[in-house]
N, C-alpha and C positions, 0 to 999 in steps of 0.2 A: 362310626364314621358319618358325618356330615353329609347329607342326599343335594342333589344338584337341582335349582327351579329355575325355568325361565319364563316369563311375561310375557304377552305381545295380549296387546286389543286394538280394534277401530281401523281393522287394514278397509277396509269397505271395497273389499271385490267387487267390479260391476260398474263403481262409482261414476267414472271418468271415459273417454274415448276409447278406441278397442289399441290403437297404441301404447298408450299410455297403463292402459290396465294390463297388456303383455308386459311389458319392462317391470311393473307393482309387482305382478304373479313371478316372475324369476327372482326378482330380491329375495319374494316370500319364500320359495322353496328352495333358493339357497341356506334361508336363515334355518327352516326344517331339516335340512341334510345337517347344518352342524349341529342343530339340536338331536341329530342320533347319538353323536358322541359326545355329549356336551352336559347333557341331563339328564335326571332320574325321571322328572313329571313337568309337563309342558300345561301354562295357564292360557289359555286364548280368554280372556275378559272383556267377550262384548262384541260383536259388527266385525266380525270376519269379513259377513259378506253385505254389501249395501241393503240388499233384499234378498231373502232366501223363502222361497215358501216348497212345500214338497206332499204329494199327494200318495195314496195311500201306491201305487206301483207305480205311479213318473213321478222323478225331479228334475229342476232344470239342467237343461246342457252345461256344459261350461265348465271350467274352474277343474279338469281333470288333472292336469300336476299338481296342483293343490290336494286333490280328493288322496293323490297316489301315494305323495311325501307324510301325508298322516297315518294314512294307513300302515305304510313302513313305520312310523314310529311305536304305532302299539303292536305289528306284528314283531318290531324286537323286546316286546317288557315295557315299553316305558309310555308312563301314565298319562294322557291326555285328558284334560278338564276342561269343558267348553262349557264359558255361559255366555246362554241367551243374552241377546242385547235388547234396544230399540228398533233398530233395524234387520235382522235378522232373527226373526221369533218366530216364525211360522215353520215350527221343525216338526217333522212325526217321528219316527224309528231309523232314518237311515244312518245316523251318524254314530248313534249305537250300535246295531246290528251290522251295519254292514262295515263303517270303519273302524269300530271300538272305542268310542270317546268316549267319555263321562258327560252325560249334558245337565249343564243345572237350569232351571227356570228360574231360581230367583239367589242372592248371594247366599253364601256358605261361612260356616265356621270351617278352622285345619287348625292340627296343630304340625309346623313344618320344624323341624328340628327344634324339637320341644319348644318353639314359639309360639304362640295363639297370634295366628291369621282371620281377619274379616273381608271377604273376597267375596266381589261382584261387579257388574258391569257398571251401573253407576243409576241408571235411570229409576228416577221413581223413590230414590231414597232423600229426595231435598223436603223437609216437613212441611213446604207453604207452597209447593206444586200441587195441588187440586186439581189443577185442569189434568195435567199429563197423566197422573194416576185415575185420572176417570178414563183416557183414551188408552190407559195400558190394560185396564180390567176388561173396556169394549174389544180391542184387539186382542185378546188373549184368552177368549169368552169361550169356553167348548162350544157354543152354539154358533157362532159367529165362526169362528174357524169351520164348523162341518156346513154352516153354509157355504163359506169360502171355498169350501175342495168340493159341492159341484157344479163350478164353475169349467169351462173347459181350460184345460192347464194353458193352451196358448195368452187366452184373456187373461185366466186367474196370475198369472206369473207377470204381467203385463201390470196390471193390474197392484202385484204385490210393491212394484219398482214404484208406481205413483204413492203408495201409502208412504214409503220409505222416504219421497220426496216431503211429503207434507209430513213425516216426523222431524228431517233436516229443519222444515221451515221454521219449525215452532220450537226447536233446540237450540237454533242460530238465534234467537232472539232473546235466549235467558243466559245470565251469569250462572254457571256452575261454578264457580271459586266461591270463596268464603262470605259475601255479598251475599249470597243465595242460597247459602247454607250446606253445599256440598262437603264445606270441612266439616259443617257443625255434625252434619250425619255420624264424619269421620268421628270426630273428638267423642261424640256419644257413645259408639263401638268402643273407645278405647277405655273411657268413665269405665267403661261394662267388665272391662277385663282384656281388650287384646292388646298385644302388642304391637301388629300392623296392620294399615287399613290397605287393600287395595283396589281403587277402583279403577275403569275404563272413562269412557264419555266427554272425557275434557277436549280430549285433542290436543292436549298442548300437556307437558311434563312438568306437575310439579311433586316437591318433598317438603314437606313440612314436621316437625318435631312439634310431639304434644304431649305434659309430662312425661309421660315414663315407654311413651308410647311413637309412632310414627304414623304417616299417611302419605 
């Protein structure tokens, strides 16, 4: 029998005013209550949260029906896969240990109902971005992060939201479509063997058909 997946990336918790982010946060955990009965394994691909950074015994406030509705999904069995974005990368153990996700740092092969899947959040995979792949290895530096956490978590958190802005900046300002090579990423993965690419990052929905392949 055929297993159940659902997608969601790029809700960016945090993002917008504290109204507007309450009304985001109830969709979202609506959408997680029917993914109890709805799915086998849940994909979040990318920017959950606008900025998340997390220290080795504080993480920021906030986002607890979020934190509650996942944790109910893997305390029933079903499979939660988070990957790292551009904006929320500064993860340690909590979302393992304490809520049971899967976390990836960089995309994943799957095979989903004997399909070959190529899964990741999107960033860093365009061939002629240089700049952002030098600011993703700076930010995601073991040395740079255990500077970062001793920071006092008030600032460092503070702090994480302005990086998140200057990732916006410099994201809003390139074509991730086909122009810039976010298919061609695609289309490479598939050259390789898979059947479907999926990624995060765009903010906007597309599908494309590639041979024998999709994205």
């Amino acid at each position: 029998m055929s297993k159940q997946y659902l997608f969601i990336s790029d809700i960016h918790l945090g993002l917008h005013a504290k109204e507007v982010e309450e009304k985001k946060e109830k969709l979202l955990v609506k959408f997680l209550e029917f993914a109890e009965s709805n799915c086998d394994e849940l994909f979040i691909v990318g920017d959950l949260f606008d900025y998340w950074f997390e220290y080795k015994r504080v993480y920021q406030k906030g986002y607890f029906r979020t934190l509650t509705a996942l944790k109910n999904l893997t305390d029933k069995g079903i499979k939660v896969h988070y990957f790292i974005g551009n904006h929320d990368f500064l993860h340690r153990d909590f979302f393992e240990k304490e809520i049971g996700t899967i976390l990836y740092r960089d995309a994943f092969n799957f095979s989903l109902n004997e399909k070959k899947f190529f899964i990741g959040h999107g960033d860093g995979m365009v061939e002629n971005d240089t700049g952002y792949k030098i600011l993703k290895w700076i930010l995601r530096n073991r040395i740079t992060q255990w500077m970062y956490s001793k920071l006092h978590p008030d600032f460092g958190i503070w702090l994480a939201s302005r990086t998140s802005k200057s990732s916006r900046d410099y994201t809003t300002k390139k074509d991730y479509g086909e122009v810039d090579g976010l298919f061609e990423a695609a289309k490479k993965r598939i050259d390789e063997g898979s059947d479907y690419v999926i990624f995060g990052h765009l903010h906007r929905r597309v599908f494309k058909n590639y041979n024998e392949g999709s994205y």
